[in-house]
C-alpha positions in Angstrom: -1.6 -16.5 14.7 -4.3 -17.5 17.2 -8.4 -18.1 16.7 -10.4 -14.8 15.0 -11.8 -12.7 17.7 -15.3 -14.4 16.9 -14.2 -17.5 19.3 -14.5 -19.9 16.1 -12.6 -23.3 16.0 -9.9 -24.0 14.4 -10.4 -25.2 11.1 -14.2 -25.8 10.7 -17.6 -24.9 13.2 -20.2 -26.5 11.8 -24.0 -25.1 12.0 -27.2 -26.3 10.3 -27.7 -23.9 7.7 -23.9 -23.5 7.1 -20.3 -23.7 7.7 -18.0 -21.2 9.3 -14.2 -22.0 8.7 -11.0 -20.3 9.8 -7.6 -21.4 8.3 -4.6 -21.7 10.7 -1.4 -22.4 8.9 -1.0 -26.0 9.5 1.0 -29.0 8.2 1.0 -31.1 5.7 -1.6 -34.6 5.7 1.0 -37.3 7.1 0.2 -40.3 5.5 2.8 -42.2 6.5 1.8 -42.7 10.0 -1.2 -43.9 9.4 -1.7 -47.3 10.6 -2.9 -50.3 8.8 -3.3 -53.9 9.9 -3.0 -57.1 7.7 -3.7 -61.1 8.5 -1.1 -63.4 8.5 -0.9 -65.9 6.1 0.3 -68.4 8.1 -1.1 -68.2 11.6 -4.0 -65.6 10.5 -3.0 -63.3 13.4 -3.3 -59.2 13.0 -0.5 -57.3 12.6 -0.6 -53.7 12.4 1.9 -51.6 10.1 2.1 -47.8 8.9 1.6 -46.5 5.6 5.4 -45.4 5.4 6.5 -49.1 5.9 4.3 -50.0 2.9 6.1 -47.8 0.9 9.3 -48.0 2.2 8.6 -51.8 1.7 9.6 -53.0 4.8 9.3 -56.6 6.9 6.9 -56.8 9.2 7.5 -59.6 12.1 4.3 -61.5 12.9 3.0 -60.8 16.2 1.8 -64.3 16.2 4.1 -66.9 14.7 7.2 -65.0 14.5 7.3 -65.0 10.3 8.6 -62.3 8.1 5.6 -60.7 6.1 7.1 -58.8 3.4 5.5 -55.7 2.4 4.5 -54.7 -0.9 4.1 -51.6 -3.0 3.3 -52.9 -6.3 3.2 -50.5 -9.1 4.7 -47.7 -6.8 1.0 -47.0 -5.9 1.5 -45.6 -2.3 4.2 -43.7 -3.1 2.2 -42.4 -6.0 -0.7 -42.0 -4.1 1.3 -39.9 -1.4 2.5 -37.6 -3.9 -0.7 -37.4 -5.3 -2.5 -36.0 -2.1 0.7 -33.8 -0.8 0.3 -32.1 -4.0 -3.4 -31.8 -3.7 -2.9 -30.5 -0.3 -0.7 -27.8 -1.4 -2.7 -26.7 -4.1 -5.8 -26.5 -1.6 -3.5 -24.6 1.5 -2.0 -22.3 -1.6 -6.1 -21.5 -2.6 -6.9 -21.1 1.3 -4.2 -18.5 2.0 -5.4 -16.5 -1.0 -8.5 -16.2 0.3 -9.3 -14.1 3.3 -8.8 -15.4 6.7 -12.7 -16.1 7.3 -14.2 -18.6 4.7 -18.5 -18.5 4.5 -20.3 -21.2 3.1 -23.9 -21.4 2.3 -25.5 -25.0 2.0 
């Protein structure tokens, strides 16, 4: 299913008085590929990781002085957190799709 006739964006056109939305079916929010970056503790270097490596808990090679840096997701929280926002997010495209295909809103 392609734009509305109307030409508007995808998701959200924003005016000053206003916000025209249209809502495409799209995927879920991928957290897990988000990318994060953490400081050594021994060399102090940056070292970029992804969310799913968090919560997969994964080792993580130092870019700088070759050490393991163990990653941690105490108390579950990332996964938690994941399952949190995918439910959110389904609850929020189930409300959308309800709805008709052009959304108003008045600020």
């Amino acid at each position: 299913m392609g734009p509305p006739s109307d030409g508007l964006l995808p998701w959200s056109v924003l005016y000053n008085r206003g916000c025209k939305a249209w809502y495409p079916d799209v995927e879920m929010l991928d957290l897990d590929s988000l990318s994060l970056d953490t400081v050594c503790p021994r060399c102090r270097f940056w070292n970029d990781f992804t969310v799913r490596q968090v919560r997969l808990r994964d080792v993580i090679i130092c870019r700088g002085c070759h050490s393991n840096i163990q990653l941690e997701d105490e108390l579950n929280t990332v996964r938690k957190a994941r399952t949190a926002v995918n439910r959110a997010m389904r609850e929020l495209e189930d409300s959308l799709k309800s709805m008709s295909g052009i959304i108003t809103l008045e600020l």
